[in-house]
Backbone bond lengths (Angstrom), bond angles and torsions (degrees), N, CA, C in turn:
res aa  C-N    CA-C-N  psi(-1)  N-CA   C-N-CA  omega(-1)  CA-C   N-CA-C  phi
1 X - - - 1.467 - - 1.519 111.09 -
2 X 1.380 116.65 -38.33 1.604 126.99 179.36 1.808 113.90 -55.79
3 X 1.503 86.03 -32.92 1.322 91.14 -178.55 1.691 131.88 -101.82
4 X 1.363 102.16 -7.17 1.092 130.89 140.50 1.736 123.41 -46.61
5 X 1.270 114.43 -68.29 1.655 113.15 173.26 1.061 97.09 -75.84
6 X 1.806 139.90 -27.03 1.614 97.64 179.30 1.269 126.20 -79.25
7 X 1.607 114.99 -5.40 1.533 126.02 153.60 1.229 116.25 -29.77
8 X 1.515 101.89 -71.57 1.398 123.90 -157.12 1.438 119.54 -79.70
9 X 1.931 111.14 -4.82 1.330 114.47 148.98 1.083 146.58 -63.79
10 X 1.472 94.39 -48.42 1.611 142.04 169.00 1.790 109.91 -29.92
11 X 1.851 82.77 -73.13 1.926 98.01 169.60 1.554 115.58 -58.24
12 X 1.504 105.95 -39.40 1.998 86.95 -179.79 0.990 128.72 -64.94
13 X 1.893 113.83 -18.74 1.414 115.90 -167.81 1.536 119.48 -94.80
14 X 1.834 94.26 -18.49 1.433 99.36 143.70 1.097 142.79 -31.80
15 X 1.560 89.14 -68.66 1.862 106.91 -178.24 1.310 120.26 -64.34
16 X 1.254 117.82 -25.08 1.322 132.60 -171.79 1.805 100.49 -90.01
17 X 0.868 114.57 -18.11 1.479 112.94 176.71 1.703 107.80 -93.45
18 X 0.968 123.08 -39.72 1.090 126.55 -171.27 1.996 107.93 -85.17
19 X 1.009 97.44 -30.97 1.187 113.14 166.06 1.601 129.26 -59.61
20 X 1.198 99.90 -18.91 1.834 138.65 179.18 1.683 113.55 -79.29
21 X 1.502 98.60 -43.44 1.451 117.78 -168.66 1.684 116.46 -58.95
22 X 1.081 136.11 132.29 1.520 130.17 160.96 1.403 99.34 -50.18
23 X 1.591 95.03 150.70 1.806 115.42 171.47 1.357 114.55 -58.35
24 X 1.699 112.32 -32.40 1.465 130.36 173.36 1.412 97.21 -32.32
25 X 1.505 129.22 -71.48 1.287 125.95 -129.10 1.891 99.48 -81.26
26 X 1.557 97.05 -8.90 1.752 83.09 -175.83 1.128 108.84 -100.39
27 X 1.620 111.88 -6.05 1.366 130.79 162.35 1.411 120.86 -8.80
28 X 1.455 139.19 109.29 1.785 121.62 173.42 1.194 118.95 -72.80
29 X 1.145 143.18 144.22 1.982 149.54 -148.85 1.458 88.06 -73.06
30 X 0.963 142.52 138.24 1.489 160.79 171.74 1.796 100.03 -63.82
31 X 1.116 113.84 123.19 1.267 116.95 -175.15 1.773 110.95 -62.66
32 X 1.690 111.20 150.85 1.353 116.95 -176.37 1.269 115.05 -121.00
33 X 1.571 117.92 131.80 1.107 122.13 -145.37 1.717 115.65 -134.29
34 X 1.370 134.57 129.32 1.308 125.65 -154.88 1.313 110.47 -107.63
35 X 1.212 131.00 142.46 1.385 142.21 -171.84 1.645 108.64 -128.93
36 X 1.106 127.14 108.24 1.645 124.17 -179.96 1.472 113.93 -126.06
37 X 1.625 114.04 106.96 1.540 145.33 -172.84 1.358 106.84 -77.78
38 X 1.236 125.43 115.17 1.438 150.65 179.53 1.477 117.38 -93.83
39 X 1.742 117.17 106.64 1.109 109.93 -166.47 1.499 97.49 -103.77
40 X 1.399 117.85 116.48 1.546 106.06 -169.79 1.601 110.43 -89.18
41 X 1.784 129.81 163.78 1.074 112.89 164.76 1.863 99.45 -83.67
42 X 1.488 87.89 165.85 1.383 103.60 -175.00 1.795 124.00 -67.49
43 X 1.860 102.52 -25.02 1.420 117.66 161.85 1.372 125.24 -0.79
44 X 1.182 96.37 -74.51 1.460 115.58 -170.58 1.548 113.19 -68.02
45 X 1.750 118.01 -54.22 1.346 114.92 -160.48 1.464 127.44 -58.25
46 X 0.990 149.41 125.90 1.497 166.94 -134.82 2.614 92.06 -110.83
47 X 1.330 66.64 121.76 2.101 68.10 -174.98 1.285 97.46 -77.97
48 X 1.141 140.18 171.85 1.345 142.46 170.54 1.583 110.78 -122.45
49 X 1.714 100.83 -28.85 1.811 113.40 -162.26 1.315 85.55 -132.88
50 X 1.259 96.19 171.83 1.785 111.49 166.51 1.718 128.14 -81.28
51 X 1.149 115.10 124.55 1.689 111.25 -174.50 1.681 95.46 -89.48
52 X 1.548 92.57 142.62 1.406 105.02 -179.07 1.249 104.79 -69.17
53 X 1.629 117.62 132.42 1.486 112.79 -167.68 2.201 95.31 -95.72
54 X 1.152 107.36 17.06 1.751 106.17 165.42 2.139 94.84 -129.00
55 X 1.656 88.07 142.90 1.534 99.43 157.53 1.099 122.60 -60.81
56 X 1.533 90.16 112.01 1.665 89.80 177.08 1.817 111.17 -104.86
57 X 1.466 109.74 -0.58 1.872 124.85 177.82 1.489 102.61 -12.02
58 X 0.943 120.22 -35.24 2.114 117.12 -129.55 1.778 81.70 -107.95
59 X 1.637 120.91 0.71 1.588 113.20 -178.72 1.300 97.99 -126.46
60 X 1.346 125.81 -41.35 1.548 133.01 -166.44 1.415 97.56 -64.93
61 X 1.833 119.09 124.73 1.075 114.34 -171.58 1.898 90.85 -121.17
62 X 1.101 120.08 39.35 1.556 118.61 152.36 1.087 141.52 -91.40
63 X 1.245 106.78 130.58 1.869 120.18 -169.98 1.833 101.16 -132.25
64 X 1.539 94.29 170.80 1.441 94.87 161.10 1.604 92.55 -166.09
65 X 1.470 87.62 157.03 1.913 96.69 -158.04 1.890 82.34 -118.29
66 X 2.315 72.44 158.74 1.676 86.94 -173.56 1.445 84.68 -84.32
67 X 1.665 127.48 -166.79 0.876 144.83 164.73 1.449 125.04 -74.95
68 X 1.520 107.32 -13.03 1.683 118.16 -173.84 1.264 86.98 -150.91
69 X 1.497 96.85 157.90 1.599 133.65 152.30 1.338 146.40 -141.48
70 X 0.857 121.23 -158.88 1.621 100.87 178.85 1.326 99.92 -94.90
71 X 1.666 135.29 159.27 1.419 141.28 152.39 1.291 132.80 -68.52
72 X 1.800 91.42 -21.87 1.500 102.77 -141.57 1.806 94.05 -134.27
73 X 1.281 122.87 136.51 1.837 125.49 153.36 1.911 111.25 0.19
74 X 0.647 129.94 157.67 1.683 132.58 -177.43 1.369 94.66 -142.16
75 X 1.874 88.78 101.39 1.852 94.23 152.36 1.560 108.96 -92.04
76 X 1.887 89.44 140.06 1.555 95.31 178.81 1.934 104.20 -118.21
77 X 1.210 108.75 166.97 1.391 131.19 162.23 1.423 116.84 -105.89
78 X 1.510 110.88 162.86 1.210 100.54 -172.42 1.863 88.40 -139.82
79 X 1.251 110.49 118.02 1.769 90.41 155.12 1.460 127.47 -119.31
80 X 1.488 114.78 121.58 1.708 111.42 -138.03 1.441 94.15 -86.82
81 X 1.466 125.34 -5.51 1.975 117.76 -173.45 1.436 84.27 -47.57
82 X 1.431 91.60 148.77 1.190 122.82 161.74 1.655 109.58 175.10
83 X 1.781 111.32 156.67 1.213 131.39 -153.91 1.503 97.74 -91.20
84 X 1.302 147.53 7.37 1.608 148.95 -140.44 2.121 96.20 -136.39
85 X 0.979 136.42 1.09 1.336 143.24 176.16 1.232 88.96 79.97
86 X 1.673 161.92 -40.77 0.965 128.65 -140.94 1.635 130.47 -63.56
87 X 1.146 135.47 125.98 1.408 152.36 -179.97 1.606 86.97 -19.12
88 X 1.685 110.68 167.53 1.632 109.13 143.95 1.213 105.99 -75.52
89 X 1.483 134.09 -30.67 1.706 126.22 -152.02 1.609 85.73 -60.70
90 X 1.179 105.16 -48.57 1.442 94.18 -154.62 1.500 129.90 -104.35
91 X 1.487 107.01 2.95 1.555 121.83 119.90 1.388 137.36 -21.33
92 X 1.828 111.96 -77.24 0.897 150.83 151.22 1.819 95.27 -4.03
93 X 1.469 108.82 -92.58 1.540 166.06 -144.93 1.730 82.25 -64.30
94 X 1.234 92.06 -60.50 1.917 86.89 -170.30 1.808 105.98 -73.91
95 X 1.113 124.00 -54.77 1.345 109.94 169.90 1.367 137.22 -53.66
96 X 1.339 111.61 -22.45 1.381 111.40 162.81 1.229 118.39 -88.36
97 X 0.964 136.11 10.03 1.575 161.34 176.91 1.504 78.47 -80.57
98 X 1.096 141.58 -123.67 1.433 163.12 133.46 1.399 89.91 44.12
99 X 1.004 133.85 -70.89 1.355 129.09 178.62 1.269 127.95 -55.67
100 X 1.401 113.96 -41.21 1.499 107.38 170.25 1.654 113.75 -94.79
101 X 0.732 112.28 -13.09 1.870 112.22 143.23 1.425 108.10 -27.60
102 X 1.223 139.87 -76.27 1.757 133.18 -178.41 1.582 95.70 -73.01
103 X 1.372 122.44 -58.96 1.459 97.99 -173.36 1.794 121.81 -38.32
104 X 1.436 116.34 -43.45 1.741 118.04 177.12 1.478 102.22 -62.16
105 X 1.189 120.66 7.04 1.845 96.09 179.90 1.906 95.35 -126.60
106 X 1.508 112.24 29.71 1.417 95.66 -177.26 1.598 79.87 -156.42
107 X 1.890 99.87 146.54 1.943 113.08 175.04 1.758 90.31 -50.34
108 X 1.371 110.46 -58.71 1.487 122.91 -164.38 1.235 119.14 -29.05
109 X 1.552 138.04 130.08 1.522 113.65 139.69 1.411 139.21 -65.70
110 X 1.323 102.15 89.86 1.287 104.12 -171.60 2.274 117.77 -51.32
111 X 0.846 91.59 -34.71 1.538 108.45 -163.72 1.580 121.13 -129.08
112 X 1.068 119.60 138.71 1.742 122.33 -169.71 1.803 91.80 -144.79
113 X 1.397 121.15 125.19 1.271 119.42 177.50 1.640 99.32 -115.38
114 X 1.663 106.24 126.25 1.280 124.65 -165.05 1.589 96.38 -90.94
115 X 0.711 143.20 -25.10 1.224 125.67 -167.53 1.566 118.83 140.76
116 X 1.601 132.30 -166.70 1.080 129.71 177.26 1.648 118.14 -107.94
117 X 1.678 121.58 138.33 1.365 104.90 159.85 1.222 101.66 -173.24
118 X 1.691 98.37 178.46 1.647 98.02 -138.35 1.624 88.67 -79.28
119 X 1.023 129.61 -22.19 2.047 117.54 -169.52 1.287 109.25 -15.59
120 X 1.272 137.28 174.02 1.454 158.13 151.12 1.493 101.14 -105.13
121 X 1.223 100.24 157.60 1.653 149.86 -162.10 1.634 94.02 -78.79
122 X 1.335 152.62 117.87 1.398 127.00 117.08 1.969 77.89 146.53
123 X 1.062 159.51 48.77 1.085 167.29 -72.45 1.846 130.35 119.68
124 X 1.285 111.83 79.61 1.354 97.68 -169.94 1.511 108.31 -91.35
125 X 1.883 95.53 122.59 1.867 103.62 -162.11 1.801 88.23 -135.63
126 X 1.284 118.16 1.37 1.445 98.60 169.88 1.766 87.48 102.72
127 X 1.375 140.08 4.81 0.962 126.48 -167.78 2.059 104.97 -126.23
128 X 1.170 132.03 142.33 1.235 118.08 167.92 1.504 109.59 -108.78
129 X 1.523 115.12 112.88 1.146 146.73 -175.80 1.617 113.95 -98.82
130 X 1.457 107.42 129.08 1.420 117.01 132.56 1.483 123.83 -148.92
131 X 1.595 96.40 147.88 1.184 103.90 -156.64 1.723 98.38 -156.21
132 X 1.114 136.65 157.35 1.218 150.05 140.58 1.652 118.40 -35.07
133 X 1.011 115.86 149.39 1.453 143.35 -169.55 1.355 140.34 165.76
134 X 1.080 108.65 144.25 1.960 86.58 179.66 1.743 108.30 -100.14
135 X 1.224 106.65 151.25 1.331 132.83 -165.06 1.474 107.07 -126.65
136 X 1.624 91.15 128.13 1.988 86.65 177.71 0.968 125.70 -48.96
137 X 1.399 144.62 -58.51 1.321 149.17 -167.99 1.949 111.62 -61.69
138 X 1.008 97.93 109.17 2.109 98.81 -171.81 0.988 99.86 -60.34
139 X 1.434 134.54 -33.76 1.654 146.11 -143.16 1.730 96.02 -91.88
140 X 1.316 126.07 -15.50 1.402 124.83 -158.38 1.379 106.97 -117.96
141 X 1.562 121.40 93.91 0.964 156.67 153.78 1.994 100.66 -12.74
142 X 0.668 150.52 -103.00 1.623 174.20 134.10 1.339 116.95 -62.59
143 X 1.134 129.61 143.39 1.600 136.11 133.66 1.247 112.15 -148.34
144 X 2.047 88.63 163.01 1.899 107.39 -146.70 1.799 73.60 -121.32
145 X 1.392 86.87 147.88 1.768 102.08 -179.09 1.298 105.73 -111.64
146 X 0.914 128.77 139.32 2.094 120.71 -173.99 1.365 92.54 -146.55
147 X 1.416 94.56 119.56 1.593 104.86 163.03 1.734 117.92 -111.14
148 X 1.358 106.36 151.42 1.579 94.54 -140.80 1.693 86.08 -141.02
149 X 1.698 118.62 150.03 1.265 108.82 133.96 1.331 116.13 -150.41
150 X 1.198 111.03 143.03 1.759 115.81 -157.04 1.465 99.52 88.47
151 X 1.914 82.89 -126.03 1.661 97.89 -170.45 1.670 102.30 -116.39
152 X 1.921 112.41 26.10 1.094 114.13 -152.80 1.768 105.58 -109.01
153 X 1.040 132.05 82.99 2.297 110.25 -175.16 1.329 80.22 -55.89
154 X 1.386 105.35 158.56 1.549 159.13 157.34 1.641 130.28 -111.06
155 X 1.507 90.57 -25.26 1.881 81.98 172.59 1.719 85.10 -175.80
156 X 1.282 95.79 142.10 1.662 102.83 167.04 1.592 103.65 -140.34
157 X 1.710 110.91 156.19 0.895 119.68 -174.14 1.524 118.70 -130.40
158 X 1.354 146.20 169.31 2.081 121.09 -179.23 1.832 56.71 -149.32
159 X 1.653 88.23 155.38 1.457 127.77 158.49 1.369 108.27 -147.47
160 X 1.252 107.69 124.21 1.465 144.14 159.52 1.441 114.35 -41.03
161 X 0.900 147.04 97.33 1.511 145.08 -168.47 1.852 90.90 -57.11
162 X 1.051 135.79 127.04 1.443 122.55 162.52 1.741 103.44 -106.75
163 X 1.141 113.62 12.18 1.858 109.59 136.34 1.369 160.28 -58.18
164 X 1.773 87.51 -18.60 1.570 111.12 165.28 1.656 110.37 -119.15
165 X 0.908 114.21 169.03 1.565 159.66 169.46 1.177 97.42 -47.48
166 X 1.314 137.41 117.64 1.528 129.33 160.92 1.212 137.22 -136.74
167 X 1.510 148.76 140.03 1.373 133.00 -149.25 1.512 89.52 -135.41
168 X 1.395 96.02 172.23 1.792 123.06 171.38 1.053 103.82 -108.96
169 X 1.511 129.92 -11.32 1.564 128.95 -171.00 1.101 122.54 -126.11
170 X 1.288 126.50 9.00 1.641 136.13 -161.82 0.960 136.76 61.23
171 X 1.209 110.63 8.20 1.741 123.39 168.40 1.054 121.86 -33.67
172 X 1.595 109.75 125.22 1.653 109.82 167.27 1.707 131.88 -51.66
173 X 1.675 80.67 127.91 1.809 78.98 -172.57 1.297 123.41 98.48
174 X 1.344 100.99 9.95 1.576 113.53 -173.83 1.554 107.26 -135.52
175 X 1.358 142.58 142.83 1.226 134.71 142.91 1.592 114.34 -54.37
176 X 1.400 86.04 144.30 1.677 100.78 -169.36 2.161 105.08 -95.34
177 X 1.072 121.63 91.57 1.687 121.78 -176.34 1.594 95.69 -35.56
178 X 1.290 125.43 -76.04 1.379 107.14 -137.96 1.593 91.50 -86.35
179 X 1.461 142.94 17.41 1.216 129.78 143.10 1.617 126.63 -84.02
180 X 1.475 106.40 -15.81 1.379 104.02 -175.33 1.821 101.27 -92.66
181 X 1.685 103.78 -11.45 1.485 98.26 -166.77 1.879 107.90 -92.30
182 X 1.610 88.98 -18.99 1.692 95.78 178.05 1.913 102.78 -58.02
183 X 1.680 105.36 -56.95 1.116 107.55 177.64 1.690 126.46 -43.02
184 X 1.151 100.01 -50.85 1.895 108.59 179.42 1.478 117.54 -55.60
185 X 1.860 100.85 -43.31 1.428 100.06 176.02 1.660 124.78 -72.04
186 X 1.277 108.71 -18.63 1.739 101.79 157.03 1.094 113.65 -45.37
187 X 1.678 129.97 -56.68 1.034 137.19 -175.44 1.977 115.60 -51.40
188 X 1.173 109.47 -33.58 1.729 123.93 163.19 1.298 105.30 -76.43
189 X 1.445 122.03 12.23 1.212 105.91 -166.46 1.659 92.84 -132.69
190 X 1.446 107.44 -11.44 1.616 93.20 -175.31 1.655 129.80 149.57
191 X 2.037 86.89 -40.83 1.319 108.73 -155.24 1.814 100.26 -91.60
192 X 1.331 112.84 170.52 1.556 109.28 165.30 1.542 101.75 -124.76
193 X 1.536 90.05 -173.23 2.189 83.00 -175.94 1.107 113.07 -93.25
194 X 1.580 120.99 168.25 1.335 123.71 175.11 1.665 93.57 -114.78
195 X 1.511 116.11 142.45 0.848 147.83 176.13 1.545 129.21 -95.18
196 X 1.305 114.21 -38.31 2.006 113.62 178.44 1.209 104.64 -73.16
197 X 1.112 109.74 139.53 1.530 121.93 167.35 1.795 115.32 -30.02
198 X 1.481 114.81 -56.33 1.524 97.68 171.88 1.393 108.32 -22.22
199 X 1.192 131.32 -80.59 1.169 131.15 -159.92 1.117 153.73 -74.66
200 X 1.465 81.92 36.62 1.816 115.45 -165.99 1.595 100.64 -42.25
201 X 1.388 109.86 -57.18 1.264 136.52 -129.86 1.683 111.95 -91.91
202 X 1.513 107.08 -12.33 1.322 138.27 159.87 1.126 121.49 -43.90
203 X 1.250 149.02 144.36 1.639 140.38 136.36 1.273 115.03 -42.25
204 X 1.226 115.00 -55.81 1.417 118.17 -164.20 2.024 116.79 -90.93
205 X 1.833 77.76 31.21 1.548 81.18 171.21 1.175 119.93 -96.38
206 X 1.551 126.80 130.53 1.510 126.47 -159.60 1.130 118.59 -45.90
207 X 1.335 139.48 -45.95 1.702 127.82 176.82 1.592 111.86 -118.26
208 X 1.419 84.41 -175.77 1.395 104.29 -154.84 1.500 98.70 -152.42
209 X 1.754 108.35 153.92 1.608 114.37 -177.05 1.617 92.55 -133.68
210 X 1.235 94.88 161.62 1.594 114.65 147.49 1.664 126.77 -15.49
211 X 1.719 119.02 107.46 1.165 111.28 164.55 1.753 108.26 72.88
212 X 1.506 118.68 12.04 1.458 125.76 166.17 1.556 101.94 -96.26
213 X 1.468 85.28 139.61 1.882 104.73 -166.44 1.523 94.92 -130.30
214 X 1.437 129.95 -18.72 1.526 112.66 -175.87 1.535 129.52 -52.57
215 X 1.629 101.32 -20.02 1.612 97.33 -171.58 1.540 100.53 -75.29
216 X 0.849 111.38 25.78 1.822 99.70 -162.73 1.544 107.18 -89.30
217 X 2.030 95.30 -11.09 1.379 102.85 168.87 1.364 122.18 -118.45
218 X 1.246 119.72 159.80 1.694 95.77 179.92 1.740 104.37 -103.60
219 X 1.401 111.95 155.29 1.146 127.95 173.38 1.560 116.91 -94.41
220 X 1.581 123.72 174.08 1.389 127.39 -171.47 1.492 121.84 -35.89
221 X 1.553 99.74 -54.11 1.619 109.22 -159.79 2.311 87.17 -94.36
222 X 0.933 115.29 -3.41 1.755 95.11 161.22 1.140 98.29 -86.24
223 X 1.865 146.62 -23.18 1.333 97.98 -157.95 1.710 85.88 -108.49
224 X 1.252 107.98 -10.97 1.924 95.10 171.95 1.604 99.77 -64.84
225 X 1.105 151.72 -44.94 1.235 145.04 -127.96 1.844 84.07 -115.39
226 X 1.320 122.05 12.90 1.854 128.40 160.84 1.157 83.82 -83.90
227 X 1.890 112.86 -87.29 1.173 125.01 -176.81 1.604 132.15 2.91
């Protein structure tokens, strides 16, 4: 019988505890969901209109937003291997360049760079990576991986196409890092690309060629479309 009611204690204080709990906690994890941004070279694309042959960035007030962003500061990684001799310092040096590019146009800290390591790019491990790699598509400059749920990223990643040619200085014939990385990090930042010719002149205009250094700044409609 003793052991009987201490059963039947046992279970009420259960129930009564659990009964206590927010609905939150029985809550099921909100599903996580991947988004992967294709930075094409410009090679291929066919013009339809005329691109203004002067910058016009500093008037064009077009943007277009992803559906999510981050809530929260963005720690990044950096892993500097790469096949081109450049140092890490100056690896390092040029991508965070690129990064604090959107941080100077917002109160926010947008960005915190943790340090270096060897991970790869395109991998969701809890880490935000970029790094070099090769990627099937030859034509695809970079892509940023965003894993998302709701309206919330959780981890983003940029890979370096290591199919092309790449410089620290803008050399012809080379992709330019801290212009292709200014561009990607909009994408960590929120934004998606614009595509019509207006918006050549944009950062967050979808491609990019050889030995182009303009994105390295942002124009009107990237830093309204931070905002």
């Amino acid at each position: 019988m003793n052991k009987i009611s201490s059963t039947i204690t046992i279970v009420l204080i259960l129930v009564m505890f659990f009964a206590i709990l927010p609905p939150s906690v029985f809550a099921a994890e909100p599903p996580v969901h991947l988004m992967v941004i294709e930075h094409w070279h410009a090679g291929g694309k066919v013009t339809l209109n005329i691109i203004s042959s002067e910058d016009d960035s500093l008037t064009n007030l077009d943007y277009k937003l992803l559906p999510f962003w981050w809530h929260t500061t963005i720690e990044y990684w950096i892993n500097p291997k790469n096949s081109y001799a450049f140092s890490t310092s100056a690896v390092v040096a040029t991508i965070t360049t690129a990064a604090e590019t959107w941080d100077a146009s917002t109160t926010f800290e947008l960005f915190i760079y943790q340090g270096t390591t060897g991970r790869s790019a395109g991998a969701r491990d809890g880490y935000n990576v970029v790094a070099w790699g090769l990627y099937p598509n030859p034509n695809v400059i970079a892509v940023t991986y965003i894993w998302y749920t709701g309206d919330k990223i959780i981890e983003t990643d940029t890979r370096l196409n290591a199919r092309f040619k790449w410089s620290l200085t803008g050399e012809a014939g080379k992709m330019d890092v801290q212009n292709i990385m200014t561009h990607e990090f909009g994408h960590w930042c929120g934004l998606d690309d614009l595509y019509e010719d207006k918006d050549y002149w944009l950062t967050m205009y979808g491609y990019a060629s050889y030995g182009e250094t303009y994105k390295r700044t942002l124009g009107l409609g990237d830093v309204l479309g931070l905002q």
